[in-house]
C-alpha positions in Angstrom: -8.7 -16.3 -69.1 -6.1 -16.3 -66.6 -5.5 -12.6 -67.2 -8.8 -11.8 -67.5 -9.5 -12.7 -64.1 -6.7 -11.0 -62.4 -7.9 -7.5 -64.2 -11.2 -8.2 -62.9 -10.0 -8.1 -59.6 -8.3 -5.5 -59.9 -11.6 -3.3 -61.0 -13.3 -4.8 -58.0 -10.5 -4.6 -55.4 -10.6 -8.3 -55.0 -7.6 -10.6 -54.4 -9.0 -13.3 -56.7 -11.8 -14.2 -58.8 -12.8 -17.7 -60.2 -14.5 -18.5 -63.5 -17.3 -19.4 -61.6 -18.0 -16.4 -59.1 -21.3 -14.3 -59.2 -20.2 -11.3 -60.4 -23.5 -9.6 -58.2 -21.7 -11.7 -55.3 -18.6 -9.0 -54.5 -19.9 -5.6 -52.9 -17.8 -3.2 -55.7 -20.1 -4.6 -58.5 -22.2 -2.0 -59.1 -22.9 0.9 -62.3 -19.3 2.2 -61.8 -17.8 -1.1 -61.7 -19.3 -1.9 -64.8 -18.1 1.1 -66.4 -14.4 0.7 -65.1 -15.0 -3.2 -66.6 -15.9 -2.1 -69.7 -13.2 0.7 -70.2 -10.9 -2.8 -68.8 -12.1 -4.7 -71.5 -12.0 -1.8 -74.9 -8.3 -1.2 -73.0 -7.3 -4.9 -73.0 -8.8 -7.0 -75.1 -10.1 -3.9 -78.2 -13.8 -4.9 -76.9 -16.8 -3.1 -76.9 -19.5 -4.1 -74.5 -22.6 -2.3 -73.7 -23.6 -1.8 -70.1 -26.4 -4.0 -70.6 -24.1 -6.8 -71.8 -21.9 -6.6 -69.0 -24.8 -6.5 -66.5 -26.4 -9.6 -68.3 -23.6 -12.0 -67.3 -24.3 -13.7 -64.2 -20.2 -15.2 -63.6 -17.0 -13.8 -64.6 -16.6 -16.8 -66.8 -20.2 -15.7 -68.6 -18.2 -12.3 -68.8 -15.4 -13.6 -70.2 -17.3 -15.6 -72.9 -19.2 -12.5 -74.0 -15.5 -11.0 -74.6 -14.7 -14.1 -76.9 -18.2 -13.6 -78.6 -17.3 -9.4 -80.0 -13.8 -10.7 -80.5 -14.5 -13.5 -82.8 -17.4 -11.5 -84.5 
């Protein structure tokens, strides 16, 4: 998850993020940052998430458990 969270940061020109932030918290979330999250995540991890997926988790950690969700499917 480590990893995770550092290229989450990097999508929303953060230094950090924590498991536990609200993704609606940081001022770059918004439609494009979605879409640069979920090009981030088919890139990295072979992941498909819908927009509506994405926009549905409420914390990066909820983000990242979505991830493990498609993977293990």
């Amino acid at each position: 998850m480590e990893e995770f969270l550092k290229k989450l940061a990097a999508v929303l020109e953060e230094k950090a993020v924590q498991e536990s932030d609200e993704l609606k918290s940081f001022a770059q979330w918004d439609s494009l940052s979605v879409l640069s999250t979920i090009a981030m995540l088919d890139s990295s991890y072979g992941v498909n998430l819908h927009a509506s997926e994405v926009q549905a988790a409420a914390t990066a950690g909820d983000l990242w458990r979505a991830v493990e969700a498609k993977k293990s499917a």
